[in-house]
C-alpha positions in Angstrom: -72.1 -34.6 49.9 -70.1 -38.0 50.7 -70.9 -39.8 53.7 -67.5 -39.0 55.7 -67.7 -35.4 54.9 -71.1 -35.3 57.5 -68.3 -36.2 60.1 -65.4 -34.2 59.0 -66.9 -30.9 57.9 -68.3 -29.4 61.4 -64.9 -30.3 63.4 -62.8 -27.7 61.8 -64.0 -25.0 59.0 -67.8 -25.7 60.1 -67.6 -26.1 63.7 -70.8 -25.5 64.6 -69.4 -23.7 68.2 -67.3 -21.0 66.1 -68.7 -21.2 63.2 -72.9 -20.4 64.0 -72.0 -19.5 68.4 -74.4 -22.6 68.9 -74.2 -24.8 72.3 -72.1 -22.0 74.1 -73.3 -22.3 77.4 -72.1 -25.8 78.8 -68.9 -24.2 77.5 -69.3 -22.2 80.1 -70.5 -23.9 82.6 -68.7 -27.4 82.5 -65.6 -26.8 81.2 -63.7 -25.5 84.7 -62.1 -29.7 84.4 -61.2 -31.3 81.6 -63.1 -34.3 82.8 -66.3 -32.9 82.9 -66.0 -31.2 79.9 -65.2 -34.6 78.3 -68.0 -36.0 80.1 -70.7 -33.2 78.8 -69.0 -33.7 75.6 -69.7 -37.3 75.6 -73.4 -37.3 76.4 -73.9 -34.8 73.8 -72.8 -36.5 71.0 -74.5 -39.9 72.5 -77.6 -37.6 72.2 -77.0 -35.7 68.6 -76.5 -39.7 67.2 -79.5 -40.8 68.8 -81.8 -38.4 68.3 -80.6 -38.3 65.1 -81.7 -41.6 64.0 -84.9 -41.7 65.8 -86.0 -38.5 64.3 -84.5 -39.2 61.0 -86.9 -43.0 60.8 -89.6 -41.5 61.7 -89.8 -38.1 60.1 -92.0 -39.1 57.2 -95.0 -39.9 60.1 -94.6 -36.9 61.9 -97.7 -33.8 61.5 -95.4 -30.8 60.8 -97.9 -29.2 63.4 -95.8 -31.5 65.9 -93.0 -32.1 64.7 -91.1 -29.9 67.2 -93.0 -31.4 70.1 -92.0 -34.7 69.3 -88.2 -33.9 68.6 -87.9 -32.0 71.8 -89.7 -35.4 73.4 -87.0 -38.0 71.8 -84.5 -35.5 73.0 -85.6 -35.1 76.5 -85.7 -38.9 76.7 -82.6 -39.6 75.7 -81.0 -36.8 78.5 -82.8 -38.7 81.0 -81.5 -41.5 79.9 -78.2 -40.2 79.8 -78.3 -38.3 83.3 -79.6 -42.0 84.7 -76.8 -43.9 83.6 -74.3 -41.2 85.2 -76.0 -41.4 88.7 -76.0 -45.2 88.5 -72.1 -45.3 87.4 -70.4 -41.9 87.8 -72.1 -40.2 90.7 -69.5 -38.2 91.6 -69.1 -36.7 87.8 -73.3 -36.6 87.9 -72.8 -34.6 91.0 -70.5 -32.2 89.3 -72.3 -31.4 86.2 -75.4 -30.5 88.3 -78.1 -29.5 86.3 -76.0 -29.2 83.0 -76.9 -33.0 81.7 -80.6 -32.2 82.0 -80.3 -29.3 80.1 -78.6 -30.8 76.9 -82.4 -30.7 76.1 -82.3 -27.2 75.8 -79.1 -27.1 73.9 -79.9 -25.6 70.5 -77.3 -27.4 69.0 -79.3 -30.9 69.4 -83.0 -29.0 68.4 -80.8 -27.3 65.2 -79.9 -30.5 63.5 -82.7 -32.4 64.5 -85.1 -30.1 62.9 -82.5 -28.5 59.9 -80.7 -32.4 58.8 -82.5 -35.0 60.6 -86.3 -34.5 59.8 -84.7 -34.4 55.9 -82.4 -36.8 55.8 -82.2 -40.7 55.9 -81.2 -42.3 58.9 -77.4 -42.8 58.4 -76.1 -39.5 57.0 -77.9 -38.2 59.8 -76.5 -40.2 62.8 -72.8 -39.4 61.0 -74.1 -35.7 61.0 -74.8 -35.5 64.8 -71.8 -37.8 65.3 -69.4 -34.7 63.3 -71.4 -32.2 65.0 -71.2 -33.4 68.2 -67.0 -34.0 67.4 -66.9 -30.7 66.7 -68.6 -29.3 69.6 -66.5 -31.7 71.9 -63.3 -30.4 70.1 -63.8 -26.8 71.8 -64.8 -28.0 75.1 -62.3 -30.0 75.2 -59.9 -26.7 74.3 -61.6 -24.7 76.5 -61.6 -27.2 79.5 -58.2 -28.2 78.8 -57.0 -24.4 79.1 -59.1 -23.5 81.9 -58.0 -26.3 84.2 -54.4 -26.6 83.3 -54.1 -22.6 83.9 -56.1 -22.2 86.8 -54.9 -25.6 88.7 -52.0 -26.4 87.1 -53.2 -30.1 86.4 -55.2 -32.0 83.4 -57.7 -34.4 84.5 -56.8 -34.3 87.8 -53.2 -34.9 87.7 -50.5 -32.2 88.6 -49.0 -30.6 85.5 -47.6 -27.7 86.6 -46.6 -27.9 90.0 -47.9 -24.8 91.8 -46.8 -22.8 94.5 -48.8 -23.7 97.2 -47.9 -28.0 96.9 -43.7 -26.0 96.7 -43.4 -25.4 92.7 -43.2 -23.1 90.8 -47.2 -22.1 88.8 -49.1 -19.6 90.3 -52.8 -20.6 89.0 -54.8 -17.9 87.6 -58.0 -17.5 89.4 -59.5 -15.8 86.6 -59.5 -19.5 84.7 -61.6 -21.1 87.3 -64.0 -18.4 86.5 -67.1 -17.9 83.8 -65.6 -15.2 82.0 -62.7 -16.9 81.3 -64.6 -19.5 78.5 -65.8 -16.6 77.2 -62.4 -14.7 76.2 -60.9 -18.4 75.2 -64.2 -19.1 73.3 -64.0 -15.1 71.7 -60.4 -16.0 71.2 -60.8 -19.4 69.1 -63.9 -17.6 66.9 -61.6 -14.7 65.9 -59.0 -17.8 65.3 -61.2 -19.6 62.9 -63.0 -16.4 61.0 -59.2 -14.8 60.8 -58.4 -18.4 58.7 -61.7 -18.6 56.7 -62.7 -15.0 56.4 -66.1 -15.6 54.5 -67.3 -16.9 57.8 -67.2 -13.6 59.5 -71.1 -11.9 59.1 -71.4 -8.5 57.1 -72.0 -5.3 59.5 -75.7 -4.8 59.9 -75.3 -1.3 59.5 -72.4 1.6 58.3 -71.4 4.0 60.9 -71.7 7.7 59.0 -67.9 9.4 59.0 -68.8 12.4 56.9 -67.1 10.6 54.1 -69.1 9.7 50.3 -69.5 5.7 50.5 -67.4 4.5 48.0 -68.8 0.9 47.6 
């Protein structure tokens, strides 16, 4: 595999969001604003590149007894890291993602390439391999958060858009889109989206439901 096909592959066919449902709950959780959507978006890909170097230079040292113990240590550096520099210089936007920075440590996106590309790859195809994955993962929170905000405030990153109703125009905001559930049906929506393109990415049924009928297969 080239070196730019680590970046491009996971934004679109291999998204690792539609493609293996992997980091799906800060799409739930931060993506009621575009902003902090872009925000969570950023940090994670600062952490898949990071992480993805350290792990990748030191992987030949590493006991495979401990090897997941140290990679969920690099990782749960770099978040502090991460959640540190937003309370020094976006306290506000720390304040809004709450507990969601801290628990990009937990995100199974970051563990999965750590442990699946980094720990057996050089450093560089693996700090462009976090950098497509975390791309890719950004590209549907940035969809999601885009949708939710402009639907259910009528503005994107804080500026008016639609003018609603109550400030004397004309959008009602749906009140649904402020709401968890919401990221879920846009989420559902763009899966379906990408496995209607690419069917092969859809899974085969784990088992036939019985209509009476001789299986033809």
């Amino acid at each position: 595999m080239s070196l730019i096909r680590h970046v491009t592959d996971p934004l679109i066919r291999g998204n690792p969001v539609t493609l293996q449902i992997l980091g799906i709950c800060s799409a739930l959780a931060v993506t009621t604003s575009l902003s902090t959507a872009v925000t969570m978006s950023v940090a994670l890909t600062g952490v898949l590149i990071a992480s993805g170097a350290i792990i990748s230079a030191i992987r030949r040292h590493v006991p495979t007894s401990i090897r997941l113990i140290v990679q969920i240590t690099i990782i749960a550096s770099l978040v502090i890291v991460i959640d540190e520099i937003l309370q020094a210089y976006a306290f506000e936007m720390s304040k809004r993602l709450s507990i969601f920075v801290g628990l990009i440590v937990t995100n199974c996106l970051v563990l999965g390439r750590a442990e699946a590309f980094a720990m057996r790859n050089p450093v560089l195809p693996s700090m462009l391999d976090g950098l497509g994955n975390g791309l890719g993962y950004s590209l549907i929170l940035v969809i999601v958060g885009s949708l939710r905000e402009l639907l259910g405030a009528g503005s994107l990153m804080g500026r008016t858009i639609l003018p609603t109703v109550a400030d004397g125009g004309w959008f009602q905001p749906l009140g649904l889109m402020q709401l968890a559930p919401s990221a879920f049906f846009i989420l559902g929506l763009l899966v379906w989206l990408a496995r209607a393109i690419w069917p092969e990415q859809a899974e085969e049924p784990e088992f036939r439901i019985r209509t009476g009928r001789p299986d033809r297969d």
